[in-house]
C-alpha positions as CSV (number, residue, x, y, z in Angstrom):
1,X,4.2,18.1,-36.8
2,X,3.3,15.2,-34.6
3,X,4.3,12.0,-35.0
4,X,2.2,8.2,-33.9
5,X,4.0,6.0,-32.1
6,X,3.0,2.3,-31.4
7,X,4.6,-0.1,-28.8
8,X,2.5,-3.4,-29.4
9,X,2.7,-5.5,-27.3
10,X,5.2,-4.0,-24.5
11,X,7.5,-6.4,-23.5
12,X,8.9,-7.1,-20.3
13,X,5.9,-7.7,-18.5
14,X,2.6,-9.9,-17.7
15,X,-0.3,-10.3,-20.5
16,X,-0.7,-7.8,-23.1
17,X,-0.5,-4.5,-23.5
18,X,-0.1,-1.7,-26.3
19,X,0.6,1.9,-26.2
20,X,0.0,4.5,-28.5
21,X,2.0,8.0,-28.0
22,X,2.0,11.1,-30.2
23,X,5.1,12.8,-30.2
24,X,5.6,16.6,-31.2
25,X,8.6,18.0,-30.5
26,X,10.7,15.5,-29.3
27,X,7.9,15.2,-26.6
28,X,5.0,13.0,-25.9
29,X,2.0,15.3,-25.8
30,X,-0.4,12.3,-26.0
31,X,-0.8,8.5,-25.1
32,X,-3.3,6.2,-25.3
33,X,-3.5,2.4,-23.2
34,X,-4.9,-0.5,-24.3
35,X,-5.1,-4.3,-22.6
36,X,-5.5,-6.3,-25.7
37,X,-6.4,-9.8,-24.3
38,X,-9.8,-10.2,-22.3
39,X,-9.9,-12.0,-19.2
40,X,-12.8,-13.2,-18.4
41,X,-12.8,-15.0,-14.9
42,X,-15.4,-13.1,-13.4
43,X,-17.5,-15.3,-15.8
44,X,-15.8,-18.5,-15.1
45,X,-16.7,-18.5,-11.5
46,X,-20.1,-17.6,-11.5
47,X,-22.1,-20.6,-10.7
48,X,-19.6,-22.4,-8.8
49,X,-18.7,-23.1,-4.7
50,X,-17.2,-19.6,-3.4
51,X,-14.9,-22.1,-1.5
52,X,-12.8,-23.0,-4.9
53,X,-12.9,-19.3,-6.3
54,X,-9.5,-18.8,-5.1
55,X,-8.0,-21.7,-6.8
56,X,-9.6,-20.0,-10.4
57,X,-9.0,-16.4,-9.5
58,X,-5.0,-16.9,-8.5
59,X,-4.4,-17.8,-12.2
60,X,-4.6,-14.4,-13.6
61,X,-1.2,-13.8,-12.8
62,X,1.7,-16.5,-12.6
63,X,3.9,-13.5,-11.5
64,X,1.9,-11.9,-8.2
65,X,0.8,-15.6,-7.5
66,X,-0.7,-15.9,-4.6
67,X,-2.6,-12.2,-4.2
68,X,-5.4,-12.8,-6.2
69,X,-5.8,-16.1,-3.5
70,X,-5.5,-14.0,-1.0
71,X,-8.4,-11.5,-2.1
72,X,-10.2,-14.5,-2.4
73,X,-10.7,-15.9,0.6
74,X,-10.8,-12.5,2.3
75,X,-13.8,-11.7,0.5
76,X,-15.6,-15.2,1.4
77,X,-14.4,-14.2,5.0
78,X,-15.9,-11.1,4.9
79,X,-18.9,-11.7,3.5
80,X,-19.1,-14.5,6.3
81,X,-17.4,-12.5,9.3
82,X,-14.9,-15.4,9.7
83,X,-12.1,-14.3,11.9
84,X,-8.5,-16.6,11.2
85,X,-6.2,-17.6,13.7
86,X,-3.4,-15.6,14.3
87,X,-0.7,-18.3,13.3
88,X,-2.6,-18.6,9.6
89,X,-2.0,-14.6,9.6
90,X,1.5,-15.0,10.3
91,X,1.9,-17.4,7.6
92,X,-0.4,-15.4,4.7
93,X,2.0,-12.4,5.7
94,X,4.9,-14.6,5.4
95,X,3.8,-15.7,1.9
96,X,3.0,-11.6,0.6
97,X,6.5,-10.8,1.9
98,X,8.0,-13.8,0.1
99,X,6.1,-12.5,-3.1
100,X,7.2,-9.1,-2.9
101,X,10.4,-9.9,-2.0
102,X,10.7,-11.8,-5.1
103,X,8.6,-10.1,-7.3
104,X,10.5,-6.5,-6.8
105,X,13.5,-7.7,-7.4
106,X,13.3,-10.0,-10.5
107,X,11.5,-6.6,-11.4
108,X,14.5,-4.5,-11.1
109,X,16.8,-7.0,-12.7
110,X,15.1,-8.6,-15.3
111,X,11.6,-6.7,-16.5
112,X,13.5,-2.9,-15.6
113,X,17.3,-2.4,-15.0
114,X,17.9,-2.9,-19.1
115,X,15.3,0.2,-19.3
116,X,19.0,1.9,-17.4
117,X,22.0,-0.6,-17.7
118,X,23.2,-0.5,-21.3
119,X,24.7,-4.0,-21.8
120,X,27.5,-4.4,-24.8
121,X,29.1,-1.0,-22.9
122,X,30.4,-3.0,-20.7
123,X,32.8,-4.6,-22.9
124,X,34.7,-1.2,-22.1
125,X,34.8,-1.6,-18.4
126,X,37.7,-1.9,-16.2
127,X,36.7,-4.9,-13.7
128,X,39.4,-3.3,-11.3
129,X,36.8,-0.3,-10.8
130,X,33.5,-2.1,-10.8
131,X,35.1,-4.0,-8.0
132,X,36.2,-0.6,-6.0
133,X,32.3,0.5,-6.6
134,X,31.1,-2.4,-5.7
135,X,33.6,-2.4,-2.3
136,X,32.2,1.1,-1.9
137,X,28.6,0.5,-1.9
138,X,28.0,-3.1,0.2
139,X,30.0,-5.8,2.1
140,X,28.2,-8.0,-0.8
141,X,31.4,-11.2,-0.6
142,X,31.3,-11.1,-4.8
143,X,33.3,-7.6,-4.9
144,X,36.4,-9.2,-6.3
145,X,37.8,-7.8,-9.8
146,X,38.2,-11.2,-11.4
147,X,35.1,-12.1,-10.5
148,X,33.5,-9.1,-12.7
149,X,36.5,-9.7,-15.2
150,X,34.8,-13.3,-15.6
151,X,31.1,-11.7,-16.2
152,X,32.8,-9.3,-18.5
153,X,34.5,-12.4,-20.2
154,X,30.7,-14.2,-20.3
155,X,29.1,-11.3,-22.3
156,X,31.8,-11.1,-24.6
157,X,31.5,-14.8,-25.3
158,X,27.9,-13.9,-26.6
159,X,29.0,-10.6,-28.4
160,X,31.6,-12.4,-30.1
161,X,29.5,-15.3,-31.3
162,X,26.8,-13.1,-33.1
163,X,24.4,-14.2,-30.0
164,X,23.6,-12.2,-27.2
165,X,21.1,-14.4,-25.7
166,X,18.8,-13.6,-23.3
167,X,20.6,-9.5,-24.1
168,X,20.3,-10.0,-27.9
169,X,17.9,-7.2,-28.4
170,X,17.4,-3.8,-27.1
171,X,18.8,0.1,-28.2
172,X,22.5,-1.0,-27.1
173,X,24.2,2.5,-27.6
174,X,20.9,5.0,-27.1
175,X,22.0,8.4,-25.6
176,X,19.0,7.9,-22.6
177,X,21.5,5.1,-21.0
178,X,24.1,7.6,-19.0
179,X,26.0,4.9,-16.8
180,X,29.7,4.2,-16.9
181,X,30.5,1.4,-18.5
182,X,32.0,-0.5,-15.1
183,X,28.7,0.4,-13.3
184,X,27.1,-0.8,-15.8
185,X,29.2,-4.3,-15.7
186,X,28.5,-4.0,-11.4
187,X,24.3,-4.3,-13.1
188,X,25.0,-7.0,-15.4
189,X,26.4,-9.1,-12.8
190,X,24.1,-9.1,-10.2
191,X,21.2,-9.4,-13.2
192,X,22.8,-13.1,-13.3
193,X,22.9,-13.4,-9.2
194,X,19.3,-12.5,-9.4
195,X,18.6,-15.1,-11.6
196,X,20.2,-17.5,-9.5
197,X,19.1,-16.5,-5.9
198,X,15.3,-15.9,-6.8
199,X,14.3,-19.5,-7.3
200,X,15.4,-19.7,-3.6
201,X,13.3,-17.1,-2.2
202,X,10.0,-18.8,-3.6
203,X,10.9,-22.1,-1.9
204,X,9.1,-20.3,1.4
205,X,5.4,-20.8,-1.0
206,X,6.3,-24.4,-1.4
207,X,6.8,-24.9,2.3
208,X,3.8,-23.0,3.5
209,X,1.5,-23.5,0.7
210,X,2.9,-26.9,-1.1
211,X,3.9,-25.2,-4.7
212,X,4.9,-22.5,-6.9
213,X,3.4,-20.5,-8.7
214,X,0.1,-20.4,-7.1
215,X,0.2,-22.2,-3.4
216,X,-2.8,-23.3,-1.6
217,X,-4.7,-20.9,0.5
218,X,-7.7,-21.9,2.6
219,X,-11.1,-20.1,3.3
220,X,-11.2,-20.0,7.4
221,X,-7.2,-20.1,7.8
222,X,-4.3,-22.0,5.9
223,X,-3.8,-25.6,5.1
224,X,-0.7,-26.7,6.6
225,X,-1.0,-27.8,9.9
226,X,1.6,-27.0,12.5
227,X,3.2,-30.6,14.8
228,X,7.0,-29.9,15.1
229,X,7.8,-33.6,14.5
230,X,5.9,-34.4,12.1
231,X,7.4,-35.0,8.6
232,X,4.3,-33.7,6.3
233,X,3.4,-30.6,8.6
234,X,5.2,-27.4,9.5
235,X,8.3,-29.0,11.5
236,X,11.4,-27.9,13.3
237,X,13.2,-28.1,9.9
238,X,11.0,-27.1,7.5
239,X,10.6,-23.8,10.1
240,X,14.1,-23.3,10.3
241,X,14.7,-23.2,6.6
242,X,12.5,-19.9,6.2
243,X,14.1,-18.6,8.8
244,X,17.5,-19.0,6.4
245,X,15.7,-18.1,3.3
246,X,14.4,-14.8,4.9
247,X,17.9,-14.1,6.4
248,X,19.4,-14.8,3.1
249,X,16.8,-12.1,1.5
250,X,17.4,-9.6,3.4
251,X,21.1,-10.0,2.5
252,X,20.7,-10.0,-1.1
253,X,18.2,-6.8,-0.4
254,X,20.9,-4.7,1.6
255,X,24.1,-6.1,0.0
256,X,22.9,-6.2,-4.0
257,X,19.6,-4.9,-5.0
258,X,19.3,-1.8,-2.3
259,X,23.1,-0.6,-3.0
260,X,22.5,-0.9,-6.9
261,X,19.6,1.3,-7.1
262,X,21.1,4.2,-4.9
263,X,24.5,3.6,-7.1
264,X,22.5,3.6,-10.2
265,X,19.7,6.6,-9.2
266,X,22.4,9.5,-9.2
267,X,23.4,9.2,-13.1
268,X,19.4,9.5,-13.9
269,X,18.5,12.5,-11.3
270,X,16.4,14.2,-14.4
271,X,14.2,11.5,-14.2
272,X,13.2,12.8,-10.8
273,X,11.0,15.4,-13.0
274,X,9.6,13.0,-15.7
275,X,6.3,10.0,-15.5
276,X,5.3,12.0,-12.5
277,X,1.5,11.4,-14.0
278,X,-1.4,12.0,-11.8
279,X,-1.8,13.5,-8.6
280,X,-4.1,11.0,-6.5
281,X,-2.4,8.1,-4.9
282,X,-4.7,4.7,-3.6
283,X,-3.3,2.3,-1.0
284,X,-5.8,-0.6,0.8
285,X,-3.7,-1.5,3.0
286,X,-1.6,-4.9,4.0
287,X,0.1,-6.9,6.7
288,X,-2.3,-7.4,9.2
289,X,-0.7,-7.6,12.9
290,X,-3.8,-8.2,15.0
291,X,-6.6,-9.0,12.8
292,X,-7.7,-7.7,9.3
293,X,-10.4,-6.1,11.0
294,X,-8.1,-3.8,12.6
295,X,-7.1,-1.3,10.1
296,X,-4.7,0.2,12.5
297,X,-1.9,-2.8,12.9
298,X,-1.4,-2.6,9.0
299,X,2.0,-2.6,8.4
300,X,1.1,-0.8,4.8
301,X,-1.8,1.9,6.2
302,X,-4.7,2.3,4.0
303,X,-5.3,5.7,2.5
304,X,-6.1,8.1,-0.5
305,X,-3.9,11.2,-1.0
306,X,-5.4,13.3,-3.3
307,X,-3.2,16.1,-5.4
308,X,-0.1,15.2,-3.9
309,X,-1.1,17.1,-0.9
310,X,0.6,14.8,2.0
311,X,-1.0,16.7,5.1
312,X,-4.0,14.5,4.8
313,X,-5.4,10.9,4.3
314,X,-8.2,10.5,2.7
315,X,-10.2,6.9,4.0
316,X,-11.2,4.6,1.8
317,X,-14.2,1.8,2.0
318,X,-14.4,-0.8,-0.1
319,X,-18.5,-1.6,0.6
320,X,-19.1,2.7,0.1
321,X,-21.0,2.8,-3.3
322,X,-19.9,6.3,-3.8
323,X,-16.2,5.7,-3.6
324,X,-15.4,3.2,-6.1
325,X,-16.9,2.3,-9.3
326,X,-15.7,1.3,-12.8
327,X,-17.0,2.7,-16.6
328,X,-16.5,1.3,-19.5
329,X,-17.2,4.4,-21.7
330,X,-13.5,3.2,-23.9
331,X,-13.6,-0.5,-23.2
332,X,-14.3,-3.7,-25.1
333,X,-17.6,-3.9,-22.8
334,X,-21.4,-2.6,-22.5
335,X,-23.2,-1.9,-19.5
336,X,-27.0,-2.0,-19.1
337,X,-27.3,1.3,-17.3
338,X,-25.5,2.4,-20.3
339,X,-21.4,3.3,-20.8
340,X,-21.4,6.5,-19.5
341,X,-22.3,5.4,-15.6
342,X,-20.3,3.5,-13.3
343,X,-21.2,0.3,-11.7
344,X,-20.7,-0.3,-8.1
345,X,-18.7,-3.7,-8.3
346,X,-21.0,-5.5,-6.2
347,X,-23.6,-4.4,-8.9
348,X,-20.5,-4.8,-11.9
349,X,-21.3,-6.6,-14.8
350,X,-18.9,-8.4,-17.5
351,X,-20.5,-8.0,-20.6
352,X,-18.1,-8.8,-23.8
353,X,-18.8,-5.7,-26.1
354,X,-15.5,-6.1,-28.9
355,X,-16.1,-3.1,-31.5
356,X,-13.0,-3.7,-33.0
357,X,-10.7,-2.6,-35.0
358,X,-9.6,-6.6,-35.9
359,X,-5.7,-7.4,-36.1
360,X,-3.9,-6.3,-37.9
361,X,-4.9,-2.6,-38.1
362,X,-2.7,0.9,-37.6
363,X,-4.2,2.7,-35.0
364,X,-6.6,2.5,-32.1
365,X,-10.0,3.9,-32.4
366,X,-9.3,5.9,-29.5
367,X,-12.4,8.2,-29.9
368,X,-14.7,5.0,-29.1
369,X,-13.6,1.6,-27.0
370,X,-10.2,0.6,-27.5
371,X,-9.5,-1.6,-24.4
372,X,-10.2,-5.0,-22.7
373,X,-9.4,-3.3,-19.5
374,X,-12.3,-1.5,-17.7
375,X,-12.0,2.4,-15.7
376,X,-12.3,2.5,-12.0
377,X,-12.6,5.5,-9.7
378,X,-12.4,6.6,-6.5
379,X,-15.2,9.4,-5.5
380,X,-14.8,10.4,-9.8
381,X,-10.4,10.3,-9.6
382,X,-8.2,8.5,-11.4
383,X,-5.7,6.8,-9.3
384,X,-2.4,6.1,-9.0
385,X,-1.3,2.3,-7.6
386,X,1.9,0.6,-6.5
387,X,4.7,0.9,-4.5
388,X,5.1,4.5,-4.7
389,X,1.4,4.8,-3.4
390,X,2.2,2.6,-0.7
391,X,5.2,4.4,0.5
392,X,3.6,8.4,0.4
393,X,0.1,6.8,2.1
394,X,2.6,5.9,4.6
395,X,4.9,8.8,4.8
396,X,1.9,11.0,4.5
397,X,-0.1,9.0,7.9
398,X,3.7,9.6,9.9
399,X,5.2,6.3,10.2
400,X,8.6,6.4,11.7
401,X,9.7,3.5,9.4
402,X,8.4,5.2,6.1
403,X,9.6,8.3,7.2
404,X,13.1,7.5,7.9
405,X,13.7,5.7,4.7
406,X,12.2,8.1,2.6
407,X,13.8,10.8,4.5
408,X,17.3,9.2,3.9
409,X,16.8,8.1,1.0
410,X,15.4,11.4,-0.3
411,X,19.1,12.8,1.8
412,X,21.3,10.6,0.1
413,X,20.5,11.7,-3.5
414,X,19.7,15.9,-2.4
415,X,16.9,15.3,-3.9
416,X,13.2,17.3,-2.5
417,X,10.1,15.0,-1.5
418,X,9.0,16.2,-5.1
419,X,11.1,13.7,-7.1
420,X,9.5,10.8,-5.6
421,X,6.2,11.8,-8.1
422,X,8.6,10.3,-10.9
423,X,9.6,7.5,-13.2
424,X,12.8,7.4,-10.8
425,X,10.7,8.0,-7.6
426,X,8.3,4.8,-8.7
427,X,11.0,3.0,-9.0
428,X,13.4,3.8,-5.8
429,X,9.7,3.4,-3.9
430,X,9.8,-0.5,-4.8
431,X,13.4,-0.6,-3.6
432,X,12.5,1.2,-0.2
433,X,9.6,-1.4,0.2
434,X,11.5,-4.2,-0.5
435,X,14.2,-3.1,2.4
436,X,11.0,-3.0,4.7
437,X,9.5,-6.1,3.9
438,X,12.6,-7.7,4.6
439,X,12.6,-6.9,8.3
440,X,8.8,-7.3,8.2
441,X,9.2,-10.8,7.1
442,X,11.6,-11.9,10.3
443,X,9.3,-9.8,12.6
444,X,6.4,-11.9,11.0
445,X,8.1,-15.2,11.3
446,X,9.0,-14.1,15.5
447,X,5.7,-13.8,16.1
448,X,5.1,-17.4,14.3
449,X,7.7,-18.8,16.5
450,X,6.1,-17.5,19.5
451,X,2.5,-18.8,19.1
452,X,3.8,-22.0,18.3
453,X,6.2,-22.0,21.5
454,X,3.2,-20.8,23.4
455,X,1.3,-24.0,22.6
456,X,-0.7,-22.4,19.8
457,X,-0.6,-24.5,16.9
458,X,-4.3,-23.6,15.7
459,X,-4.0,-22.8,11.9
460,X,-7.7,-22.6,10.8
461,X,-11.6,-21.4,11.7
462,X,-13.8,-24.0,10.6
463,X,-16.7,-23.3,12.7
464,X,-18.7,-22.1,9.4
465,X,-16.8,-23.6,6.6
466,X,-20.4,-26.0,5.3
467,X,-22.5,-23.8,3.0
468,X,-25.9,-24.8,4.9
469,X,-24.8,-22.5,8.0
470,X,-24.7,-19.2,5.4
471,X,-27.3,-16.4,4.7
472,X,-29.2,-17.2,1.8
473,X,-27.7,-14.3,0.4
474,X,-24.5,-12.3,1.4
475,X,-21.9,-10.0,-0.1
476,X,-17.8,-9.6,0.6
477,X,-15.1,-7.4,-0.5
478,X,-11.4,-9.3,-0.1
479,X,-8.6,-6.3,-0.2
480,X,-5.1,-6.6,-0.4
481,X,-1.7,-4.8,-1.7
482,X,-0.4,-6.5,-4.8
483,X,3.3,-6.0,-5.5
484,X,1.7,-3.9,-8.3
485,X,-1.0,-2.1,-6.0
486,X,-4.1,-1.8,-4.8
487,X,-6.4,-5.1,-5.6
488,X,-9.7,-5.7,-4.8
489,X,-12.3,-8.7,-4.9
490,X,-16.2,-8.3,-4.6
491,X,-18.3,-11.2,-4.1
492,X,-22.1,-11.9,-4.1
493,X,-23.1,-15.2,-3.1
494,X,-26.2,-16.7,-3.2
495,X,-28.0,-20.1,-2.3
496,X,-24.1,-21.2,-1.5
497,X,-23.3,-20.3,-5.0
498,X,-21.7,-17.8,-7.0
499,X,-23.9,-14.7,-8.0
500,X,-21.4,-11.9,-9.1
501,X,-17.6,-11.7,-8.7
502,X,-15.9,-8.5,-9.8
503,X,-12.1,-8.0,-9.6
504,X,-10.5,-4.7,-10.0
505,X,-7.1,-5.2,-10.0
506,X,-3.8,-3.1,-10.0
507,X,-4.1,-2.5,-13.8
508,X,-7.4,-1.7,-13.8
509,X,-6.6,1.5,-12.0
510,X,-3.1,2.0,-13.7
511,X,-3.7,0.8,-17.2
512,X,-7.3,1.3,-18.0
513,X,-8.9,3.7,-20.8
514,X,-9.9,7.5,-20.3
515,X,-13.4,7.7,-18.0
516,X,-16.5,9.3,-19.7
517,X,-15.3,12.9,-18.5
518,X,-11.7,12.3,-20.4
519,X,-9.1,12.3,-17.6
520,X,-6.6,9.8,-18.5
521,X,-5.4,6.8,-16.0
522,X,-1.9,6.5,-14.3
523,X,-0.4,5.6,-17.7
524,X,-1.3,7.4,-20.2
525,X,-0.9,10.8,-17.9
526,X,2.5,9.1,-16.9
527,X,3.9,9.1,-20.4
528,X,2.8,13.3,-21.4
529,X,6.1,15.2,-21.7
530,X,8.3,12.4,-21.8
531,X,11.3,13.0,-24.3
532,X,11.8,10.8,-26.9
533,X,15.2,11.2,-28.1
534,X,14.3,8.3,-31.4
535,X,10.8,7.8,-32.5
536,X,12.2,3.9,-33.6
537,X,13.8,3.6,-30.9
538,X,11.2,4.4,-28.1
539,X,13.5,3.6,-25.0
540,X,12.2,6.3,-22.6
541,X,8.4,5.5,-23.5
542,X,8.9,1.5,-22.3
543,X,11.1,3.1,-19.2
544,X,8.3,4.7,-17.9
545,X,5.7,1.9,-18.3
546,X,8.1,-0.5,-16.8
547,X,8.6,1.8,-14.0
548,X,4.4,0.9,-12.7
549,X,5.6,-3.0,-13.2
550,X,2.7,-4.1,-16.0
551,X,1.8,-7.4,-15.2
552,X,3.8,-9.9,-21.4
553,X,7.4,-11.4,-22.8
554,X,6.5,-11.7,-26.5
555,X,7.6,-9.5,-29.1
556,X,7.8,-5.5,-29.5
557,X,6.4,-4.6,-33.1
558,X,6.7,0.1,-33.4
559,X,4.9,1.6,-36.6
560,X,4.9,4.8,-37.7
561,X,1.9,7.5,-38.1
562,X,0.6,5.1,-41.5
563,X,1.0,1.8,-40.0
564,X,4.3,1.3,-41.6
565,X,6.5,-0.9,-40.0
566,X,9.1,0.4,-39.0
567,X,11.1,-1.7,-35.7
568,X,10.6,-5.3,-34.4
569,X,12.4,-6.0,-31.6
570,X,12.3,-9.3,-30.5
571,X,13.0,-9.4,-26.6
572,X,13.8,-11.8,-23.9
């Protein structure tokens, strides 16, 4: 006998989201995804200056802040072959490193680790050994057993009280969570460093693009102008503190973060063989060293890997008709070709088609539409986005610096190449990346340096910027690698204005709806034959999803089969 299980809204993560499972067996043999909030900015733009898109489109996440700014004003440059100087690509690849810096590891800590670290355990833990592990693992300078003794001596304050605070809710005591209790204290504690240390990290937005969330980017270029002694532009001082801030990243990266996730992989080696999903991996590309017209100096290599087969690359174009489109057979929207074809994005359309059921209802009508989130494809394939995308693309295309941490990492933990396609393999791939971008950054930030030694203090291409030296009408795709994956912005622009914007973002691909033939997105495959040990108490179904980093804090409502209710769980 199968059994419904729904997970509305997920928690831990940006906007909305609810999954449905059936479990048979102690298994999930089927899931369904739905994005239950509508966006809507491809709407809001139209009409307006292509020049202030970017300021609209980087609101649809306060969490990946500046990528969708980013797409932005690469489509506009693209559309308008505008070539930026190579200090403003120094300073857009010091903000996405920032970003992902920051983004992977309050990802770990806060929106994932309690998916692994049970908390109230460690009110068994002997401090003593958490510091010998911690001693063990990193030259990290808080190793000292009084130090954990006075975490320890925090949580129980909030046990003892009745409160647990920002821990107050979540399946304390479930038999998935398999760490020791002092490993588990070693988690806890650097879940409160992170806390601490990420509002430092973003500081680097702030300096280059004058806030956070969402800094200022510039069509042409960036907009902070270069004069080493000048107190409003990018001085001696305000230089030298990114340098520190980087320095002090890659620290917390190779002396917390990094250590914690090889400490904590070993206990949860089965989930090498679990959320593996589907078999076709996408990856744009990033971290232009010479141009983004030269594919080849990405530091993230574009690609498509298809059936896990790593002895070839796939390319990908973004203007190809034939390779990318989006259906919206299951989704909240209708198409004037009709829902069973795909639209091109530069032909997409945003057409609000809601067919229900209203709030509150049981179940999803998942034989019709039952998502605000629209299908794309790549040449007909579902595809996996993200980190682990990222790192097999470049594993697969032989570069030494993916290989060698992969390799090792794959070493350390005896584990084959096979486990990466995993719940446990998603997640160690967004710990690997991290370690990169951490060198990446200072490499990017040397080159910054240089220019501006050299006498180069050019920051933007203006040649262009006025609206009467365009095409009457002209089309752009802006790519980039959001912490989350592969994202995508097509414009069409005409008379100076506005004509069509599409964006298909990580989600799209990861979240979205089965297409008109059936196959199921990264998701929902992700989640078939996952064990779930309590139907109330769905812990391995949220570790799973967490694992693709959904970009939603609110509260988790799970009903049975009828619609009874049967949990709330109000998170953090």
């Amino acid at each position: 006998m199968s059994n419904r299980i729904v997970i509305d809204p997920i928690t831990r993560i940006e906007g909305h989201l609810r999954v449905e499972v059936e479990v048979k067996n102690g298994k999930v043999v089927d899931a369904f995804s739905s994005g239950t909030m509508v966006r809507g900015l491809e709407q809001i733009v139209k009409g307006r200056d292509p020049r202030d898109v970017w300021a609209f489109v980087g609101r649809a996440c306060g969490v990946c802040t500046t990528v969708h700014s980013l797409a932005s004003v690469r489509a506009l440059e693209d559309a308008l072959s505008i070539v930026i100087p190579p200090n403003a690509e120094m300073v857009r690849n010091l903000m996405f490193a920032t970003q992902y810096i920051h983004d992977h590891v309050v990802h770990f800590y806060h929106l994932h680790a309690l998916d692994w670290v049970d908390i109230v355990s460690i009110l068994k833990a002997d401090p003593e050994v958490t510091s010998q592990i911690q001693r063990s693992i990193s030259n990290h300078p808080k190793s000292s057993p009084k130090y954990f003794a006075d975490v320890q001596a925090r949580i129980k304050r909030f046990v003892d009280s009745g409160q647990l605070g920002i821990f107050a809710n979540g399946y304390w005591g479930h038999p998935a969570y398999k760490l020791p209790p002092e490993v588990n204290l070693l988690a806890v504690a650097h879940y409160l460093e992170a806390l601490e240390w990420q509002k430092e990290i973003v500081k680097v937005h702030a300096i280059f693009g004058g806030k956070n969330p969402h800094p200022n980017y510039l069509v042409g270029g960036m907009a902070c102008p270069i004069n080493t002694d000048e107190v409003n532009a990018l001085n001696v001082e305000r230089l030298s503190l990114v340098h520190q801030l980087l320095k002090e990243a890659r620290d917390f990266v190779n002396q917390v973060y990094w250590p914690d996730v090889v400490a904590i992989a070993p206990y949860y080696l089965d989930w090498g063989s679990i959320g593996g999903g589907l078999r076709n991996y996408l990856c744009y590309g990033d971290l232009p060293t010479d141009g983004f017209g030269n594919v080849s100096s990405f530091k993230f290599p574009r690609g498509v890997i298809l059936d896990r087969n790593l002895s070839e690359i796939h390319e990908v174009d973004a203007r190809d008709e034939d390779q990318i489109k989006e259906y919206v057979k299951h989704s909240w929207y209708k198409y004037s070709v009709g829902d069973d074809e795909g639209l091109f994005p530069f032909k997409g359309e945003t057409n609000l088609n809601f067919t229900g059921p209203n709030p509150p209802f049981d179940q999803l009508n998942v034989e019709g539409k039952y998502s605000w989130v629209k299908t794309p494809r790549w040449r007909g394939n579902p595809m996996e986005v993200g980190p682990l995308a990222r790192m097999l693309v470049g594993y697969a295309s032989g570069k030494p610096e993916f290989q060698e941490i992969v390799d090792g990492t794959l070493a350390a933990l005896e584990v084959p190449v096979g486990a990466l396609f995993s719940t446990l393999g998603r997640t160690a791939a967004r710990a690997m990346e991290t370690k990169l971008m951490t060198e990446w950054a200072l490499e990017f930030y040397d080159s910054l340096i240089s220019n501006i030694k050299k006498g180069d203090q050019k920051m933007a291409n203006m040649d262009i910027w006025e609206p009467e030296l365009w095409p009457l009408e002209v089309s752009g795709v802006g790519l980039s690698e959001a912490p989350r994956g592969a994202l995508a912005h097509w414009i069409v622009i005409k008379d100076g204005k506005v004509e069509n914007y599409q964006m298909v973002v990580p989600s799209t691909w990861n979240a979205s709806p089965r297409d008109p033939k059936g196959q199921k997105s990264s998701y929902e495959a992700s989640l078939i034959d996952t064990p779930v040990h309590d139907p109330e108490q769905p812990l391995e179904i949220i570790r799973t999803i967490h694992s693709f980093d959904p970009c939603l804090a609110c509260a988790v409502h799970v009903y049975d089969e009828k619609g009874k209710h049967v949990h709330q769980l109000n998170t953090f």
